[in-house]
C-alpha positions in Angstrom: -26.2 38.9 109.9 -22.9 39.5 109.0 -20.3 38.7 111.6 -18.7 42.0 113.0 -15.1 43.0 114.7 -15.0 45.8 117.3 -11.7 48.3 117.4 -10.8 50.3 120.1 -8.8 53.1 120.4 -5.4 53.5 121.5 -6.4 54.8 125.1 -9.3 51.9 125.4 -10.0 48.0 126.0 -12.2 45.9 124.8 -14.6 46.5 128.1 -15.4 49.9 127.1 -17.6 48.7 124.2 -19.5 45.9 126.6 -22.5 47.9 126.4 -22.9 47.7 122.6 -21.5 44.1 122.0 -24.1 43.0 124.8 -27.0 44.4 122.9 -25.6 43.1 120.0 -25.1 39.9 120.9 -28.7 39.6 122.4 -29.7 40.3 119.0 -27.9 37.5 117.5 -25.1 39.3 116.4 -21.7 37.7 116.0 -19.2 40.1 118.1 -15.6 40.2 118.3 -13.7 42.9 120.1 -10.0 42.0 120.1 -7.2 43.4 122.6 -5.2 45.6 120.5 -3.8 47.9 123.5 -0.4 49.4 123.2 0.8 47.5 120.1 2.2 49.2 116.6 -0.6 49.6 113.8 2.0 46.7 111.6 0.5 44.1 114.8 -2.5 45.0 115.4 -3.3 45.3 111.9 -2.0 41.5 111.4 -4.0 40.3 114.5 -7.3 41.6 113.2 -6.6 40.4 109.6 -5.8 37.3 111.0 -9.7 37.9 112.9 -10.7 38.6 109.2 -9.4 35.7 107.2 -11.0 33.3 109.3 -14.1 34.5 109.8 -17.1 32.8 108.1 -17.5 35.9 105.4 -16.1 39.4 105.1 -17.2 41.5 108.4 -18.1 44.8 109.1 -15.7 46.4 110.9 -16.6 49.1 113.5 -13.4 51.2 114.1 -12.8 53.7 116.8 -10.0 56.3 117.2 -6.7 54.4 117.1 -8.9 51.1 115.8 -9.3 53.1 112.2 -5.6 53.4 111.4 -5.9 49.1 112.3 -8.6 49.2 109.7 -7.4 51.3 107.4 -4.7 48.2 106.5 -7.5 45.6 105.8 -8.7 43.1 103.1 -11.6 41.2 102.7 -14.2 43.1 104.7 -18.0 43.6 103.5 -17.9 47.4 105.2 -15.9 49.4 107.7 -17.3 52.2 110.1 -15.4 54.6 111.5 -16.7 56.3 114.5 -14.4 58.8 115.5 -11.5 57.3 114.1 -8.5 58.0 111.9 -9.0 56.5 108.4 -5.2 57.8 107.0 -1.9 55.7 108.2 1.1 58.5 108.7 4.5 57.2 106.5 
């Protein structure tokens, strides 16, 4: 199973997604939910490429609201999910 990274929205923490990343992880999934609250897309996209590079191979990236304009920015991934996120970056 491919090793996934969890992005919240703007208005969210990594808690909010316990539920999922519990059942996940009991299935032997490989979670990651970084902390991206209150930083510019330029950081937080840089944190979670940073998530990418070192990762074992490319993730799946599950992006939510403010997490898909994170997304949008990243190389190396297997697939990227947006779920009710943003997938265009604004000028």
């Amino acid at each position: 199973m491919r090793p996934l990274i969890v992005l919240h929205g703007s208005w969210h923490q990594p808690a909010h997604f316990d539920d999922v990343v519990g059942r996940l992880r009991r299935e032997g999934a490989e979670v990651t939910v970084p902390d991206l609250g209150g930083r510019p897309i330029a950081e937080t996209t840089r944190i979670v490429q940073e998530l990418v590079d070192r990762a074992a191979e490319p993730p799946v990236v599950l992006a939510h609201s403010f997490g898909g304009l994170t997304a949008s920015g990243l190389q190396g991934i297997s697939h990227l999910i947006y779920l009710a996120a943003s997938p265009i970056r604004c000028p």
